[in-house]
C-alpha positions as CSV (number, residue, x, y, z in Angstrom):
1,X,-9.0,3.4,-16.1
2,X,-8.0,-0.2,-16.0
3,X,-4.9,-2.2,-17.6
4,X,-8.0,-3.3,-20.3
5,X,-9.5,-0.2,-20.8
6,X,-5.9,1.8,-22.0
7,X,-5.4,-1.6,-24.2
8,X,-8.6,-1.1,-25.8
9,X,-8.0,2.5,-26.1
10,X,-4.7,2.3,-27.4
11,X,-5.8,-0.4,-30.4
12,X,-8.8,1.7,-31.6
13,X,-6.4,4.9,-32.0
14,X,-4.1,2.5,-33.6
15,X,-7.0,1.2,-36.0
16,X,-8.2,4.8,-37.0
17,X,-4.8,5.8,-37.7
18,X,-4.0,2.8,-40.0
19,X,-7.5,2.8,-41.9
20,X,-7.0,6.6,-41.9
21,X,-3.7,6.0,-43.7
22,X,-5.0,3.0,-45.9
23,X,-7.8,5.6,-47.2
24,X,-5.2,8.2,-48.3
25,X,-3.1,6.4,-49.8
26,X,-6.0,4.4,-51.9
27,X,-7.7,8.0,-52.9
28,X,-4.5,9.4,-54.0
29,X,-3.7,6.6,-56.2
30,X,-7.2,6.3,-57.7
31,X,-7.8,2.5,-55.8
32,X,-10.8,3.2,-53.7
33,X,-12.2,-0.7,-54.0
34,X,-8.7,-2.0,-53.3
35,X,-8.4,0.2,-49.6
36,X,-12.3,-0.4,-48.9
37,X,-10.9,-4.4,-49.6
38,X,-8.3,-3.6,-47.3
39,X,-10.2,-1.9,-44.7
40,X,-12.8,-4.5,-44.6
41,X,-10.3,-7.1,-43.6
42,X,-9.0,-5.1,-40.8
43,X,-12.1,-4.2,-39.3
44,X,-13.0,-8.0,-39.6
45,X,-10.1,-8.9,-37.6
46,X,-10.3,-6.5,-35.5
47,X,-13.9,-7.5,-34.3
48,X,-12.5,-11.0,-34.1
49,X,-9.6,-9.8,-31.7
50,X,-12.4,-7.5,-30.0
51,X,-14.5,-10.3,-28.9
52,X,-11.5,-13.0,-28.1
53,X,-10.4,-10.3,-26.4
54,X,-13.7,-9.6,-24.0
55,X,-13.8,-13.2,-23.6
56,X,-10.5,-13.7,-22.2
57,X,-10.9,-10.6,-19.6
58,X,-14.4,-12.0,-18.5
59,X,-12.8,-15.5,-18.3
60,X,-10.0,-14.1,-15.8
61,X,-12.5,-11.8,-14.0
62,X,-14.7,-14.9,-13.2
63,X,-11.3,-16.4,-11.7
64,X,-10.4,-13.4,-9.9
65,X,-13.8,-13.6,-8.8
66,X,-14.1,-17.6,-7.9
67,X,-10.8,-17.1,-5.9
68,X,-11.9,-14.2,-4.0
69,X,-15.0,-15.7,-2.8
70,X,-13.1,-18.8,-1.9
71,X,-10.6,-17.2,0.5
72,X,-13.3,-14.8,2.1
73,X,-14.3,-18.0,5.2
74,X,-10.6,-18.4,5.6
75,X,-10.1,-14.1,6.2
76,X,-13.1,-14.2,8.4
77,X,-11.7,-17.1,10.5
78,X,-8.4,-15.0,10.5
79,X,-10.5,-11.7,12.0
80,X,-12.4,-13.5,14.4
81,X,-8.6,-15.3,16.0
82,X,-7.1,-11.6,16.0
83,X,-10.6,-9.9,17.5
84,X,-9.7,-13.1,20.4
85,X,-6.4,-11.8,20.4
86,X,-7.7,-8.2,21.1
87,X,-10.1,-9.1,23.5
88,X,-7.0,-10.5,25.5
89,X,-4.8,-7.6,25.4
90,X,-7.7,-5.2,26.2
91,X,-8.1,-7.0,29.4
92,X,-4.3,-7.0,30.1
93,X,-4.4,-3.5,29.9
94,X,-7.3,-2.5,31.9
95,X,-6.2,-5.0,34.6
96,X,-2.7,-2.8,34.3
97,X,-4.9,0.3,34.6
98,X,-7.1,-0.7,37.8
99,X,-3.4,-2.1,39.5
100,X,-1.8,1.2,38.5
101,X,-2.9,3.3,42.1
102,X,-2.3,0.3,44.0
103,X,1.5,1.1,42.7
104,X,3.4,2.9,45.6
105,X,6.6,2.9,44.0
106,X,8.4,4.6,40.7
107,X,10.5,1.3,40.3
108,X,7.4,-1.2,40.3
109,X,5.5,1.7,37.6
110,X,8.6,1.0,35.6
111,X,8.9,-2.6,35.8
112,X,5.0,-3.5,35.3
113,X,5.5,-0.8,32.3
114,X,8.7,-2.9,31.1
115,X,6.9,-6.0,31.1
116,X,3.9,-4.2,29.2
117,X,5.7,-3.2,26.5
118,X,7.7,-6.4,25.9
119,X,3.9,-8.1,26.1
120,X,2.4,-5.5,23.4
121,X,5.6,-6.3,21.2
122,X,5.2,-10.4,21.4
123,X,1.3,-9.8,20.7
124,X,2.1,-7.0,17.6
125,X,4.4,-9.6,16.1
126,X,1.6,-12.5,16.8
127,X,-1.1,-10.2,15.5
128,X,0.8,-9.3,12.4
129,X,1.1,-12.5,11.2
130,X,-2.5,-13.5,11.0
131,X,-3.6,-10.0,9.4
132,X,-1.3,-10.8,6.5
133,X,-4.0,-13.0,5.4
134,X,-6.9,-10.4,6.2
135,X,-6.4,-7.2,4.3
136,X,-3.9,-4.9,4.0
137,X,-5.5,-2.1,5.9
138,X,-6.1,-4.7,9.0
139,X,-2.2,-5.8,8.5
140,X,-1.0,-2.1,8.0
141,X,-3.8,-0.3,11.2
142,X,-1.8,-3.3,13.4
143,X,1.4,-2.9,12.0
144,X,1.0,1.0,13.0
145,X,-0.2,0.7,16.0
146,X,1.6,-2.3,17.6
147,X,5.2,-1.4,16.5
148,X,5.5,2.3,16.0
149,X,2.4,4.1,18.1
150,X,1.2,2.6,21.1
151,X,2.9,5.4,23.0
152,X,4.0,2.3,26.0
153,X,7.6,2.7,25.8
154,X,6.9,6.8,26.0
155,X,5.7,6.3,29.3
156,X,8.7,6.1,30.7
157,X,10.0,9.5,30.3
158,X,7.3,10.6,33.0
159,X,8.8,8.5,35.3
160,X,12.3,10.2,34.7
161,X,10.4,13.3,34.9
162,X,9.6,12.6,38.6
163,X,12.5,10.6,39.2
164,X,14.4,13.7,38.0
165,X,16.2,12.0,35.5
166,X,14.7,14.5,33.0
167,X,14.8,18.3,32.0
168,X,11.1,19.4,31.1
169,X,12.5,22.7,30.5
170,X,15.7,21.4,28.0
171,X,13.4,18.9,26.3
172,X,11.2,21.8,25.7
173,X,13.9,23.8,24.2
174,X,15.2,20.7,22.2
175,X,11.7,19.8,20.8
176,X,11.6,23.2,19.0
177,X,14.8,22.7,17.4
178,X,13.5,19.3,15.9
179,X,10.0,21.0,14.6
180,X,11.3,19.4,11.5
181,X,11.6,15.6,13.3
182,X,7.8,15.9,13.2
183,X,5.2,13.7,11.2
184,X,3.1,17.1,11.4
185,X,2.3,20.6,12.8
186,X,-0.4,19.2,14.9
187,X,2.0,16.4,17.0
188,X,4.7,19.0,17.2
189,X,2.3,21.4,18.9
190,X,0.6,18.4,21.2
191,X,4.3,18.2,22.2
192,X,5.3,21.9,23.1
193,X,2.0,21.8,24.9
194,X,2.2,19.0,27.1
195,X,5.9,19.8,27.6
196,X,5.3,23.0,28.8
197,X,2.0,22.5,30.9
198,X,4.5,20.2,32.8
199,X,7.2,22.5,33.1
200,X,4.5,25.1,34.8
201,X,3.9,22.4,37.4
202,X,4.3,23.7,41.0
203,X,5.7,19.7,42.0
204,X,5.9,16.5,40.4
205,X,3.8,14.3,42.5
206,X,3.7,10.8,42.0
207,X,0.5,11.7,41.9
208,X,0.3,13.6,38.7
209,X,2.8,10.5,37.8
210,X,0.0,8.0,37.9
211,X,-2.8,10.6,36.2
212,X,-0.5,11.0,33.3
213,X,0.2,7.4,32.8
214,X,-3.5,6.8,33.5
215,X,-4.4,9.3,30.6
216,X,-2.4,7.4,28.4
217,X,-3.2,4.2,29.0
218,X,-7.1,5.3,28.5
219,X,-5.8,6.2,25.2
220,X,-4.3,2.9,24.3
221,X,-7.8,1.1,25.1
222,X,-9.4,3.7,22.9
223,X,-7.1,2.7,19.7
224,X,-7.6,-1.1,20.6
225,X,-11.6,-0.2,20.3
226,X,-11.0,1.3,17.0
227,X,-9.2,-1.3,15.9
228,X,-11.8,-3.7,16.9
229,X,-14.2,-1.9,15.5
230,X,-12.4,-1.6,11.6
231,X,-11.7,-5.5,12.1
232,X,-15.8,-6.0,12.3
233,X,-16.7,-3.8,9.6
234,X,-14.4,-5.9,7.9
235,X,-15.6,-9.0,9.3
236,X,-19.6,-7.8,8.5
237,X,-18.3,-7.2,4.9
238,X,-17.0,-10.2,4.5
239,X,-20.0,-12.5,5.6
240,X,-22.3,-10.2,3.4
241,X,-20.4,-11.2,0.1
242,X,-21.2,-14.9,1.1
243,X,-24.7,-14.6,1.0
C-alpha cells in the first residue's frame, strides 16, 4: 500500500465516522433534514477533494514518469562505459592467470598479487562512481564485490602458508573460536574445510601454491561474468522501456 492509498484510506474512515456522528446526533435531537443538510455538504466536498485529489497524484505520476523515461539513454550510456570497464579488468585478470605458472618465485606471486589488488581497488572506486547513476543494485553488486569480496588481498595468506609464515593448524583452531565472526554457517564451514584439507597436506608445494591461487582467481572471472551479465539485463530493460 502506497503513501496515496493509506491517505485515501485514512479520509474515508474519517468521513464515516463524522457522518456517522452527524446522524446520531441529528436522530437524537429530532433534526433528521438538518444532519441529511449537513451530510450532503460533506459528501459534496469530499467528492470535490476526491477528484482534486486523483488529479494531483496522476499529475505527479506523469512527472515521475516523464523524468524516468528521460534519464533511462543517460543510465544505458553509464552501463555500456562500466561493461567497457569490465571487459578491461576481465582481461587483466586472465592475462594474470595465464602469467601465473610462468611465476617461479613466491616474491614475484606476491608482488604481481600486490599490484592486482591495488589495480581492482582504483577500478572499484572508478566503477562505483558511474553505477551511482545506474541503479542501486548495479552500484551496491559493485560496491560488494570490488571493496569487500573479491577474495585478492586473501591470496596472500597461501603464500605465507608456503612461505611458512602461517600456522594452518592455529588458524584452524582460531577460526572455530570466531564461528560467531561469520556472515553465515555456510562461509564458516567453507573455512574449517579448506583450512583443514590444507592442514592434511603431506607438503606445501609451490605447486599446490599456484593451483590454489589459480582456483581463486577462476572464481574472480566467474563473479565479473555475473556482474556482466546483471549489468545487461539491466541494460536490455532499459532499451525496452524506450520503445
Amino acid at each position: 500500500m502506497n503513501k496515496y492509498e493509506d491517505f485515501f484510506t485514512f479520509s474515508m474512515k474519517s468521513l464515516l465516522a463524522v457522518c456517522g456522528v452527524i446522524v446520531i446526533i441529528a436522530l437524537l435531537m429530532g433534526k433528521e433534514d438538518v444532519g441529511i443538510g449537513f451530510l450532503g455538504s460533506i459528501l459534496g466536498g469530499f467528492i470535490g477533494g476526491f477528484f482534486t485529489l486523483m488529479g494531483v497524484r496522476k499529475t505527479i505520476e506523469l512527472q515521475e514518469s516523464e523524468k524516468a523515461l528521460n534519464e533511462l539513454p543517460s543510465k544505458i550510456l553509464t552501463l555500456e562505459e562500466i561493461m567497457d570497464h569490465l571487459t578491461e579488468i576481465e582481461d587483466k585478470v586472465h592475462e594474470w592467470k595465464e602469467n601465473l605458472y610462468h611465476i617461479k618465485s613466491s616474491s614475484k606471486l606476491r608482488s604481481d598479487l600486490t599490484n592486482m589488488n591495488e589495480y581492482f581497488i582504483s577500478k572499484g572506486m572508478e566503477l562505483r562512481k558511474l553505477a551511482v547513476h545506474a541503479n542501486g543494485e548495479v552500484f551496491g553488486e559493485i560496491s560488494e564485490f570490488f571493496i569487500h569480496e573479491n577474495g585478492i588481498s586473501s591470496l596472500s595468506y597461501y603464500i605465507s602458508i608456503y612461505e611458512g609464515e602461517k600456522s594452518v593448524l592455529d588458524d584452524l583452531v582460531n577460526t572455530a573460536k570466531r564461528k560467531s565472526y561469520f556472515r553465515n554457517s555456510e562461509d564458516y564451514r567453507n573455512e574449517v574445510k579448506e583450512l583443514a584439507e590444507i592442514a592434511l597436506l603431506d607438503e606445501i608445494t609451490f605447486e599446490w601454491l599456484q593451483n590454489k591461487i589459480d582456483e581463486k582467481i577462476g572464481k574472480i572471472i566467474s563473479k565479473l561474468n555475473d556482474i556482466d551479465s546483471l549489468l545487461y539485463v539491466h541494460q536490455m530493460r532499459y532499451q525496452e522501456q524506450l520503445r
